[in-house]
Every structure is written in C-alpha cells, then in structure tokens.
N, C-alpha and C positions, 0 to 999 in steps of 0.2 A: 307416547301419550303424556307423558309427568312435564316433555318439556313444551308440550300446546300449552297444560295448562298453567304451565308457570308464566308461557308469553301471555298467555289469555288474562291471567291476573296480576301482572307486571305494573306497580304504580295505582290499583285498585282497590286497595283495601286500608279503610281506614284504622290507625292503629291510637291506642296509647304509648307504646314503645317510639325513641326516636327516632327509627330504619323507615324507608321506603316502606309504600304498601306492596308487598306482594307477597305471594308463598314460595317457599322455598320445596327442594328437594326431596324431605322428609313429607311435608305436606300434602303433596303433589302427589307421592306415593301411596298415602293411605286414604285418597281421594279415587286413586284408581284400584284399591284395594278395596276398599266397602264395595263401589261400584260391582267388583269381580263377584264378592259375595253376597249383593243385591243384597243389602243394608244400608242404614245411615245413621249407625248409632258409630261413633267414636270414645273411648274412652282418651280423655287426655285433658290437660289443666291450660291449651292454647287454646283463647278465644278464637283465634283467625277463622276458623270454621264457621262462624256465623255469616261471614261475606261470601262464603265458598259453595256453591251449587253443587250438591251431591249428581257425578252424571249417571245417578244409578235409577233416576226418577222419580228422586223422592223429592219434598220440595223443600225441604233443608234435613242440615243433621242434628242429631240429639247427640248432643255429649254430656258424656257419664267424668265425674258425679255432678255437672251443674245443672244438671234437665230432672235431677232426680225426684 
C-alpha cells in the first residue's frame, strides 16, 4: 500500500523545498496509518499533507499544531 502511494504521488506535489514532489516512505506510512485508525488528524511540522488525500475518507488532513 505505502508503495501505490508513493507511485500515485511521484512528481505531484508541489513543494517549497528544492526535491521532487512526492512523498516518501515515512509519509506514505502515516497515510496508511490514520487511514488504519480512521482519522485524519496528523500531528507533524510537514506540510506535504496538504496535497495528500487522506484514503480514509475524509477529505483532507488536519494537522496539529497548524489546524489548531
């Protein structure tokens, strides 16, 4: 599942960092971890989640502390 979504977001995410857009491995995993626990709150200081479709069915994620 971490590596659909890594190919599914490969080059799609627009960044301020100079890297490619996409998520990596860490990302990918707490993507299909909220999903697991049917939330879509993240706590963490990467924007990248704002490009990222929670596929838990929510229709974005709230991350903590900048949703606060």
């Amino acid at each position: 599942a971490a590596a659909d979504l890594i190919e599914q977001y490969r080059g799609g995410i627009s960044r301020k960092r100079p890297k490619p857009g996409s998520i990596d491995l860490a990302d990918a995993m707490n993507v299909i971890t909220a999903a697991h626990k049917q939330t879509n709150v993240i706590i963490t200081a990467d924007q990248d989640y704002r490009w990222i479709a929670p596929t838990s069915g929510h229709t974005s994620f709230r991350l903590l502390p900048w949703d606060l």
